[in-house]
N, C-alpha and C positions, 0 to 999 in steps of 0.2 A: 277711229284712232285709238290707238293702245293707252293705259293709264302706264304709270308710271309706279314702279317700286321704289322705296323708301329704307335705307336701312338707317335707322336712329338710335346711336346710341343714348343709352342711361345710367344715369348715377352709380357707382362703384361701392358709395356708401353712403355720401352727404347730398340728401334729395338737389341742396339750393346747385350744384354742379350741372342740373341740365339747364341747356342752351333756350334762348327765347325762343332760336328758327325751331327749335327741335318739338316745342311746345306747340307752335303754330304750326308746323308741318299735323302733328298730330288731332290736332283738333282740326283738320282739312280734308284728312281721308276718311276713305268710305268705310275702312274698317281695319283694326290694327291686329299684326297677329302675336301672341306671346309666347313664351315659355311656360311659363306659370301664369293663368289668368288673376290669380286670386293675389298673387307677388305684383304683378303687373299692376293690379286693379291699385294698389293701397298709394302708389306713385301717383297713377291720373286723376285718383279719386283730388291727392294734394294737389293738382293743377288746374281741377275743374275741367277734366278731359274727358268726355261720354259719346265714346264708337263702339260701335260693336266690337268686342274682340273674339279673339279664335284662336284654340290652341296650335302652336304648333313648336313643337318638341322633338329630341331625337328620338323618340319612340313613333315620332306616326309623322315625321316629313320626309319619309317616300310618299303614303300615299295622299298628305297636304298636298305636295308640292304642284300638283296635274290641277287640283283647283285652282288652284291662286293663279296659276300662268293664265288660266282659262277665264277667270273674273280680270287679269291686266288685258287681256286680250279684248275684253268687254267693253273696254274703258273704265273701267272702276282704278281709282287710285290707291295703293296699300301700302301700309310702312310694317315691317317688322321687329319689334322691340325683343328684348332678353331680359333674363332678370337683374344684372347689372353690365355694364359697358358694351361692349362694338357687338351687334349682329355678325358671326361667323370668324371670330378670333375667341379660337376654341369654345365657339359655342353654338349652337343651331345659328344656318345662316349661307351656307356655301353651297348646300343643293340647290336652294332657290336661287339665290345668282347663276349657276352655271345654268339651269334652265331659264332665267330669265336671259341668260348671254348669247342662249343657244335659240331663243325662240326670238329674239330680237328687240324686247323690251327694254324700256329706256329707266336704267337703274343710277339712282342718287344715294348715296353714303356720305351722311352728313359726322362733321368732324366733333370728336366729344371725349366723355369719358373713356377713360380703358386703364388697365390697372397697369399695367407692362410700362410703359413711359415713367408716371412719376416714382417707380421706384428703381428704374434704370438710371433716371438723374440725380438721383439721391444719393446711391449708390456710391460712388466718387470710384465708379470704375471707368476705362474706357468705354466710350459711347458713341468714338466713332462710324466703328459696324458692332454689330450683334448680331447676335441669332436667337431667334426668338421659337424656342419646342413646345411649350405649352407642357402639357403632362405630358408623366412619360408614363412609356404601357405598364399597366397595371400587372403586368406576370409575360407573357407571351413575348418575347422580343428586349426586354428591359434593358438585361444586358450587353445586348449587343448596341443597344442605342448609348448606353451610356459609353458604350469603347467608341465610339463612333464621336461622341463629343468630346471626349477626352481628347482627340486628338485635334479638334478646332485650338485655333490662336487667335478667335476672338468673345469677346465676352458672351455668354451665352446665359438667355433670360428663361426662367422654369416657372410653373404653376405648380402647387401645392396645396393636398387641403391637411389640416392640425394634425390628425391623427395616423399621420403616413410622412410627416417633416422626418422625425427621427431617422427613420430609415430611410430616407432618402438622406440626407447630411450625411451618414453611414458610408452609405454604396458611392457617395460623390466622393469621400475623402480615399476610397478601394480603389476609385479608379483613377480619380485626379492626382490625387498626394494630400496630405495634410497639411503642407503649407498651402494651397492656395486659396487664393482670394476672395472673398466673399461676402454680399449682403441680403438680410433677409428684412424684406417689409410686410408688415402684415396689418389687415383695418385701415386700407390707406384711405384716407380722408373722412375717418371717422374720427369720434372723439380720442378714443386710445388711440391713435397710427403710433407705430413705432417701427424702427431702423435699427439693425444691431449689423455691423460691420466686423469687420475682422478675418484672419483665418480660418478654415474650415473647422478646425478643431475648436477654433473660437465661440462659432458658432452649436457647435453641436454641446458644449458645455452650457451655452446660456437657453440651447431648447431644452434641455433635458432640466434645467433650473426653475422649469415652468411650463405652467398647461398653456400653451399658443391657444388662441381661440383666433376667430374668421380666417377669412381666405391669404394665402400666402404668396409672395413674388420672391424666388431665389435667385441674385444676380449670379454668377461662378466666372471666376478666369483667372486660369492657371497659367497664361504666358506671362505674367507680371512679376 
């Protein structure tokens, strides 16, 4: 019989966020794979977690991905972790599910951290649909993605990382307008989290007012 795949989320910032199941799933398998082992290792090291881990990264899960089918095929049980939040919400994590979906393995995604939600409710935008793009393309295609949401009427959730906010704020207000809607969370649930709400122009005056440091959520909706 097949083992079972494991997708576990982890911490976004404040280790105490991971789940008990998520602890105990992890200390059950045969072996966990990560992002970064050495990121990875500094979390289980705090939970007294000791499997073997294995990298697996966007640099080398194509050719991960044929092992690990082939150890679930074994029976071995394996969970995939990242270096913070959901396995394959923009982040390694989606090859493996479509070949686990495709090979018939029996795949669990246990519910956890992710950054997108709490700064979608914070927001005090609408929340009853979104659209959630993750990054947008770094050059090749940007703007056409950005005409492309511009033209959504419903709130729409971004990834950002500090030293690319700027010009992203920039290109949003080019293509949305400078009145619309907007909040940015960053650090979330770390010691500094912070929320800056406001207009886009609002915003783009209080990034440029300061060095942002960690990873960013940008809410935007321009039908309000």
């Amino acid at each position: 019989m097949s083992g079972i795949l494991y997708f576990v989320p982890t911490p976004v910032g404040n280790l105490e966020d991971m789940t008990f199941r998520a602890v105990k799933v992890l200390k059950e398998v045969d072996y966990i794979l990560c992002e970064d082992t050495r990121t990875s290792g500094i979390l289980l090291k705090h939970y007294e977690i000791s499997k073997p881990l294995k990298s697996y990264h966007l640099h080398n899960e194509h050719q991960a991905t044929e092992k690990v089918i082939a150890d679930l095929k074994s029976g071995q049980n394996i969970a995939i972790i990242t270096d913070a939040g959901t396995p394959g919400i923009s982040d390694p994590g989606y090859l493996l599910a479509k070949a686990g979906s495709d090979n018939g393995i029996e795949m669990i995604c246990l519910p956890g951290a992710t950054a997108l939600i709490p700064a979608l409710v914070v927001s005090g935008l609408p929340n009853n649909e979104f659209l959630f793009a993750g990054f947008l393309p770094q050059k090749k295609g940007r703007q056409t993605k950005l005409k492309q949401l511009a033209e959504e009427k419903k709130t729409i959730v971004l990834y950002e990382s500090p030293h690319k906010i700027n010009t992203t704020l920039e290109q949003i207000k080019e293509f949305f307008g400078e009145e619309t809607k907007a909040s940015l969370s960053r650090e979330i649930s770390k010691k500094f989290e912070e929320t800056k709400r406001g207009t886009i122009n609002e915003l783009i005056e209080f990034s440029k007012s300061k060095t942002l440091k960690g990873e960013i959520v940008l809410i935007v909706n321009n039908s309000i």
